[in-house]
MARLUM-710311 format. One record per residue (C-alpha): x, y, z. Coordinates in steps of 0.2 Angstrom, whole numbers, always signed. Each point is the difference from the previous one (the first is absolute). Last residue first. Layout:
N
X | Y | Z
...
//
This chain:
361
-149 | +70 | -319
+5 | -7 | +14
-13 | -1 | +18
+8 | -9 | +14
-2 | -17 | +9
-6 | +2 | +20
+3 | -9 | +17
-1 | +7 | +17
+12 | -1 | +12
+1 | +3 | +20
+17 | -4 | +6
+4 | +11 | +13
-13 | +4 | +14
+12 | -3 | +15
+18 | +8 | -6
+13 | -5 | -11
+18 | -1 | +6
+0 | -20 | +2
-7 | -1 | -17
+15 | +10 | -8
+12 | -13 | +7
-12 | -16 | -7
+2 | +7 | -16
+17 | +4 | +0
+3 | -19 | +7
-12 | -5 | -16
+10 | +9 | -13
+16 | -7 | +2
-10 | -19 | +2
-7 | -1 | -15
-7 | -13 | -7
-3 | -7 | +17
-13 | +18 | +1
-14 | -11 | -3
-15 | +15 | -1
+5 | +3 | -16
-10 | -15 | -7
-16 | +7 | +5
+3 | +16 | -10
+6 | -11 | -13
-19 | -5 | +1
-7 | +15 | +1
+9 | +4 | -17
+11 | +9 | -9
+3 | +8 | +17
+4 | +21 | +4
+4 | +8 | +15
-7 | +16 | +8
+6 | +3 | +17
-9 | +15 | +11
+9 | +8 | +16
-7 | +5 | +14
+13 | +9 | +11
-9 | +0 | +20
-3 | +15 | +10
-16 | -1 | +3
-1 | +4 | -20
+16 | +5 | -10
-5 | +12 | -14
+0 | -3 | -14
-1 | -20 | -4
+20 | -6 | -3
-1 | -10 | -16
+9 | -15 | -7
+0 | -5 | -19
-5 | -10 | -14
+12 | -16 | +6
+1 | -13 | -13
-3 | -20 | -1
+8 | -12 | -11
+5 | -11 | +17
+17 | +1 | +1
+6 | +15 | -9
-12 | +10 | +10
+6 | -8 | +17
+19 | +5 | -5
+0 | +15 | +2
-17 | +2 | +9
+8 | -6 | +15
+13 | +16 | +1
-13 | +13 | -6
-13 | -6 | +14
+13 | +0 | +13
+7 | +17 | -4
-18 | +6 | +1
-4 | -6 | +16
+18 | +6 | +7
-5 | +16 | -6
-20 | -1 | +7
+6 | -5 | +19
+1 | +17 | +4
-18 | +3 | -3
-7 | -13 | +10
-7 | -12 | -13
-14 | -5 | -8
-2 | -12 | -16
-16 | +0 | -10
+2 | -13 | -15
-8 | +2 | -20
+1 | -14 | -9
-2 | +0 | -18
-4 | -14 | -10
+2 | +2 | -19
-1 | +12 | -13
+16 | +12 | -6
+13 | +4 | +10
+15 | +14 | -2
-11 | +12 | +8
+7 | +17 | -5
+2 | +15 | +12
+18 | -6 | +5
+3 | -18 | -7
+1 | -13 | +17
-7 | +15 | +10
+10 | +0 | +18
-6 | +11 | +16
-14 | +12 | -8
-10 | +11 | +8
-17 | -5 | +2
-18 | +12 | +4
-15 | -12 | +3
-17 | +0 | -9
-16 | -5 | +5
-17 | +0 | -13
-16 | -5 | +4
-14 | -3 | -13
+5 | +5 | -17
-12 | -6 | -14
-5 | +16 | -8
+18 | +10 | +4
-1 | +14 | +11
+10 | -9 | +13
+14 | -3 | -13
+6 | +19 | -2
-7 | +5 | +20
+15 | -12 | +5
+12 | +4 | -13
-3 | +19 | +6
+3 | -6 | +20
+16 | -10 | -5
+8 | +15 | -8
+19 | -3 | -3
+9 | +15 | -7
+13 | +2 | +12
+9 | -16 | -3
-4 | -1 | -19
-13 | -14 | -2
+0 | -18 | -3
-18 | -8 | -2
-7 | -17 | +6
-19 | -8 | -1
-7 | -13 | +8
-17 | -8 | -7
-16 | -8 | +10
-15 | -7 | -3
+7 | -20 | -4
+8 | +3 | +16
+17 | +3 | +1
+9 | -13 | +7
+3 | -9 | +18
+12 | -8 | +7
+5 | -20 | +5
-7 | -6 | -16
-12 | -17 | +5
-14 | +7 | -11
+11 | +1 | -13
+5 | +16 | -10
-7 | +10 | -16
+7 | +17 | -1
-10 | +16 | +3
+10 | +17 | -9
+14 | +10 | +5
+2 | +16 | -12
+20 | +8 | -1
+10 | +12 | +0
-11 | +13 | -8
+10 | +18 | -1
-4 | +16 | +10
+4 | +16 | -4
-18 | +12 | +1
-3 | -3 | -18
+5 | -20 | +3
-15 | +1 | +13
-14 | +4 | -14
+8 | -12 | -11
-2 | -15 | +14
-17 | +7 | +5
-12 | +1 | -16
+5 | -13 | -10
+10 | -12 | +7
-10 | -1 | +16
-14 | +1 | -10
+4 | -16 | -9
+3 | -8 | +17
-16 | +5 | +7
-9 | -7 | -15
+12 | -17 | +2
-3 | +1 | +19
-21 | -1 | -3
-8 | -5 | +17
-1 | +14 | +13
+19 | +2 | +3
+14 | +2 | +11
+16 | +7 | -5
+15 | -1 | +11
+12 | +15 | -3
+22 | -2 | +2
+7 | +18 | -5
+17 | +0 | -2
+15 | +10 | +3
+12 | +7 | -11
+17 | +9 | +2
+9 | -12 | -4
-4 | -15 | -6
+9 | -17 | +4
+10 | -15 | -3
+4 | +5 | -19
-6 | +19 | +1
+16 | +4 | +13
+14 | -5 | -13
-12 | +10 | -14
+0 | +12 | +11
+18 | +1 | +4
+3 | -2 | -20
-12 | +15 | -4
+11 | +11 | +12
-5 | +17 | -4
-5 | +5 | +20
-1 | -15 | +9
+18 | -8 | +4
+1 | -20 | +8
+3 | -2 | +17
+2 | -20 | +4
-8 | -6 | +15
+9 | -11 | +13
-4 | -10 | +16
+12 | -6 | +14
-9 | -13 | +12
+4 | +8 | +18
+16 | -8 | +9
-4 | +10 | +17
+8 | +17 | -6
+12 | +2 | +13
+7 | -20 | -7
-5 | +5 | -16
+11 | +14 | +1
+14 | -9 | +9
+1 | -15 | -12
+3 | +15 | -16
-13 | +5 | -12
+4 | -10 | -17
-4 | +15 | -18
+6 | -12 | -14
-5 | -15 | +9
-17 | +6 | +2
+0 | +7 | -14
+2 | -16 | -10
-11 | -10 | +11
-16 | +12 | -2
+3 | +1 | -20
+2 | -19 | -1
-17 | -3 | +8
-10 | +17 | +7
-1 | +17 | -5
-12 | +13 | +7
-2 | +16 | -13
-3 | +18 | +7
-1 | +11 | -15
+9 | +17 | +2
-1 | +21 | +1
+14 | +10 | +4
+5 | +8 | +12
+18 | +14 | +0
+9 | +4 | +17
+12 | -15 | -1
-10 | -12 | -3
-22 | +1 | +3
-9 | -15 | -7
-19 | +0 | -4
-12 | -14 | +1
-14 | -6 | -12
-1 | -18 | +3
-15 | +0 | +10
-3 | -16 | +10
+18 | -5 | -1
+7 | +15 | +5
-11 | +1 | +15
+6 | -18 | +6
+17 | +6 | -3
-2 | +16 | +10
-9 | -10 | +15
+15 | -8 | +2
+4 | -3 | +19
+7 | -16 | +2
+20 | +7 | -9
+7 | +0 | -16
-13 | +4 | -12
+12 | +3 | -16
+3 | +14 | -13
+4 | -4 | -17
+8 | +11 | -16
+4 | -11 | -15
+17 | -5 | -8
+2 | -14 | +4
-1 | +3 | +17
+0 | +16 | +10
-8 | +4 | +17
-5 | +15 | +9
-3 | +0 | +17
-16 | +4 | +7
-6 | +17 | +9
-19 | -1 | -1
-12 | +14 | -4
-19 | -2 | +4
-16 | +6 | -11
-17 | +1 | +3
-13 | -8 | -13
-12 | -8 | +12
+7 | -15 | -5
+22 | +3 | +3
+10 | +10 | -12
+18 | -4 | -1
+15 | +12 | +0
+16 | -7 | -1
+15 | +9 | +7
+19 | -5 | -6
+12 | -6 | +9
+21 | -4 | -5
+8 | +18 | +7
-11 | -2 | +15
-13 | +2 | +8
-6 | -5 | +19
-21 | -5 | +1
-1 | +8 | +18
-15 | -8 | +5
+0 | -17 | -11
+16 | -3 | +8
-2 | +5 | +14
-16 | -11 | +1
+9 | -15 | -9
+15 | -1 | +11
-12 | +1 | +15
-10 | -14 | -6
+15 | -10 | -4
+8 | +1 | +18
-18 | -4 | +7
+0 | -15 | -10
+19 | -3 | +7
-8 | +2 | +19
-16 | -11 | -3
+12 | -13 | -8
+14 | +1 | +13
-15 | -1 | +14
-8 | -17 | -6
+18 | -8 | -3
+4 | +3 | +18
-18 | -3 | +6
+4 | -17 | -11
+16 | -6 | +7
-7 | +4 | +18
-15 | -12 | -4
//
């Protein structure tokens, strides 16, 4: 017993040695010839500065999230569009996370020394690439791959009296050109699917449609869209939920045609939804490859509610049935221990899905 009130005290005394690291740290935020200032935008659109050192690898320009706290990072990776300030003169950047061969690569490029992690209390070490704005069509088009910047989406529900061909056909012509004049662009339209009575979701009901737009980060108008299709003949309800982007498999474009889409809730506490999203980018590496399946995208509703992240995956099957078949990970085993990791983070009320195909011309 001795032997473990001995142990028992050194651990409560070197946590509080890393706690008070952290605070002075995070209080005083020192500067130096090789730091620069990130400044990150949070959800109810304020804006924090950071002091983070600068790294360089390959060429490229990173900064890392070092330490516990890393509420910057997580901000970064909800709304990409941060600003960098260097020697006097700021600039405006992307925020990209890396993961795989980029992540090891700068981490050995850029190692933090055995006493730092030991003040620092060995955090996981995560990265984002910062990648120009202004006139850089090569930077966008780097961001655009995994991404979109500067976009959110709008996410609507659309229940109906009867008819969803007729509302569908008003949809696409009288609201969708209507909401392109005020900036928007269609994403995507989510229509019922056929599934078994054994499926372990739900789908859209045979009276029901869901409906996705991009729009310009300070042009979205969720409450326009909304009166847009309520006026509709047909239109019973309508709900529609504000997303940012985390990951989009081809920017604004759905890279998928028909087949089974399933659509996942996760929640998360907010500072857990970085390491969420590195998971998730990990496994579906080589979990796509595997299985024939790809990932739509990963979106962060806005704003947090009860202080909880709830994030929305959209991931597309050929088939229910190789939906089915996905759900033995022997095939692979890399992506099921990622899997598995990001599970343990989620939070009570994750995993509600519903099922739907999609609308292509």
């Amino acid at each position: 017993m001795r032997a473990v009130r001995i142990i028992a005290i050194l651990v409560l005394v070197y946590a509080g040695l890393v706690v008070a690291f952290e605070s002075l740290l995070g209080y005083y935020q020192p500067s130096s010839q090789g730091t620069i200032v990130i400044t990150t935008t949070d959800a109810d659109g304020e804006t924090h500065d950071r002091v983070v050192s600068r790294l360089d690898s390959d060429g490229q320009l990173y900064v890392a999230a070092n330490h516990w706290p890393r509420a910057w990072y997580n901000q970064a990776l909800a709304e990409p569009n941060v600003s960098i300030t260097s020697d006097g003169e700021r600039s405006a950047y992307l925020a990209i996370p890396v993961s795989g061969e980029e992540h090891d690569r700068i981490n050995r490029d850029n190692p933090v020394g055995l006493v730092g992690r030991i003040l620092m209390g060995f955090p996981p070490r995560r990265f984002v690439r910062l990648e120009s704005r202004p006139g850089d069509e090569a930077a966008l088009a780097a961001w655009d791959a995994s991404t979109s910047s500067g976009h959110v989406f709008t996410y609507s529900i659309i229940d109906t009296t009867s008819d969803t061909d007729g509302v569908l056909a008003l949809l696409e012509s009288t609201v969708l050109p209507a909401m392109v004049e005020t900036g928007a662009e269609p994403y995507s339209v989510w229509l019922p699917v056929e599934l078994p009575e054994d499926a372990p979701f739900a789908g859209l009901s045979g009276t029901q449609l869901a409906l996705m737009l991009s729009w310009p980060e300070a042009g979205v108008s969720a409450e326009v869209l909304d009166a847009a299709i309520t006026a509709l003949d047909g239109v019973a309800a309508v709900h529609t939920r504000t997303l940012v982007p985390l990951y989009l498999a081809e920017g604004l474009h759905v890279p998928t045609g028909q087949g089974f889409y399933v659509h996942r809730e996760e929640r998360y506490e907010p500072a857990d939804v970085g390491e969420a999203v590195r998971l998730s980018e990990e496994a579906w590496e080589t979990w796509e490859p595997a299985w024939g399946t790809r990932v739509t995208g990963l979106y962060r509703e806005r704003p947090d509610s009860s202080d909880q992240a709830r994030l929305l995956r959209i991931v597309w099957y050929p088939s229910h049935q190789r939906w089915i078949e996905t759900r033995e990970f022997d095939r692979d085993p890399e992506s099921r221990e990622r899997f598995i990791a990001r599970r343990q983070l989620q939070l009570e009320g994750s995993g509600i899905a519903i099922a739907t195909n999609r609308a292509v011309e």
